[in-house]
C-alpha positions as CSV (number, residue, x, y, z in Angstrom):
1,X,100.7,116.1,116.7
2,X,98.1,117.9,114.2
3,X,96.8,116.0,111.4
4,X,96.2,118.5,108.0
5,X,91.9,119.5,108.0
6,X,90.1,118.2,105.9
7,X,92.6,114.9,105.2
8,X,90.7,111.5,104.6
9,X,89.9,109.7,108.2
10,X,91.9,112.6,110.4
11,X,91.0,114.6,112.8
12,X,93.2,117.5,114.3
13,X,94.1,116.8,117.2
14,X,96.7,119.2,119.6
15,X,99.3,118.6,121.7
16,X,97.3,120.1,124.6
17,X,94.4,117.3,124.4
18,X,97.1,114.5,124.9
19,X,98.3,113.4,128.5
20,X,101.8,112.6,127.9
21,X,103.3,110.9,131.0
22,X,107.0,110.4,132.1
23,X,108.2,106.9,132.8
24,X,108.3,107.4,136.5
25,X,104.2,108.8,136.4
26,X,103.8,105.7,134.2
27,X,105.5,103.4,136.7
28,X,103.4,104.9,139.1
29,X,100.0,104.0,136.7
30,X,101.1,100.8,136.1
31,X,102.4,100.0,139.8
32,X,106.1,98.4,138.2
33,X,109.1,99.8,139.0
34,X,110.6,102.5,136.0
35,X,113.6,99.6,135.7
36,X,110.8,96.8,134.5
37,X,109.5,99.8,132.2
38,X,113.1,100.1,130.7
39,X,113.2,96.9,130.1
40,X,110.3,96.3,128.3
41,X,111.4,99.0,125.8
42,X,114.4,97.2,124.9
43,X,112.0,94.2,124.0
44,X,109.3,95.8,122.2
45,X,107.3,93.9,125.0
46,X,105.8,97.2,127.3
47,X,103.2,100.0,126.7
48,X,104.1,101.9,123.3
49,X,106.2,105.3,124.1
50,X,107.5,108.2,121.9
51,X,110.9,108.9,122.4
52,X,112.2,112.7,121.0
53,X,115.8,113.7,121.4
54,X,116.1,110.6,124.3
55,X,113.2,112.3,126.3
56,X,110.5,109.1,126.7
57,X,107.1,109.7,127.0
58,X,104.0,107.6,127.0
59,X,100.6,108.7,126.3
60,X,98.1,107.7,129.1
61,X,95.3,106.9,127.0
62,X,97.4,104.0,125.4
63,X,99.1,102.8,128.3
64,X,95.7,102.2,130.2
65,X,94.5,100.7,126.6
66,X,97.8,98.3,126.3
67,X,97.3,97.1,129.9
68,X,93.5,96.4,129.5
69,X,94.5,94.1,126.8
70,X,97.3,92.6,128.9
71,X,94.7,91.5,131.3
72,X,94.4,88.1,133.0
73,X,91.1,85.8,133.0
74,X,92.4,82.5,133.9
75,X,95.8,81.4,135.0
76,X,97.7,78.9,133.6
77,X,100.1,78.5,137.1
């Protein structure tokens, strides 16, 4: 993804820079099996992806961020 130069509050940025992972490396991040990742796309409720002609891919940098803000300091159980 390249942002235009020079536009307000962007920064080019290439494809090359981004770590783009497949759900199975991102199962293997995240230690759930690719089936609870599936699932969680269907509710909205998992790690943001990009999907391109049914290809899915998520891009390490926010997967690590959305599971540092789905961690635990207390439990309720």
């Amino acid at each position: 993804m390249r942002h235009r130069a020079g536009a307000a509050g962007c920064k080019s940025v290439g494809m090359e820079d981004i770590a783009y992972l497949t759900t199975a490396e991102t199962s293997a991040l995240l230690g759930v099996p690719a089936r609870t990742l599936e699932k969680w796309r269907l509710r909205a409720d998992g790690p943001p992806f990009l999907k391109h002609r049914g290809t899915v891919r998520y891009r390490r940098d926010r997967v690590l961020d959305w599971a540092d803000k789905r961690e635990c300091r207390a439990s309720t159980s």
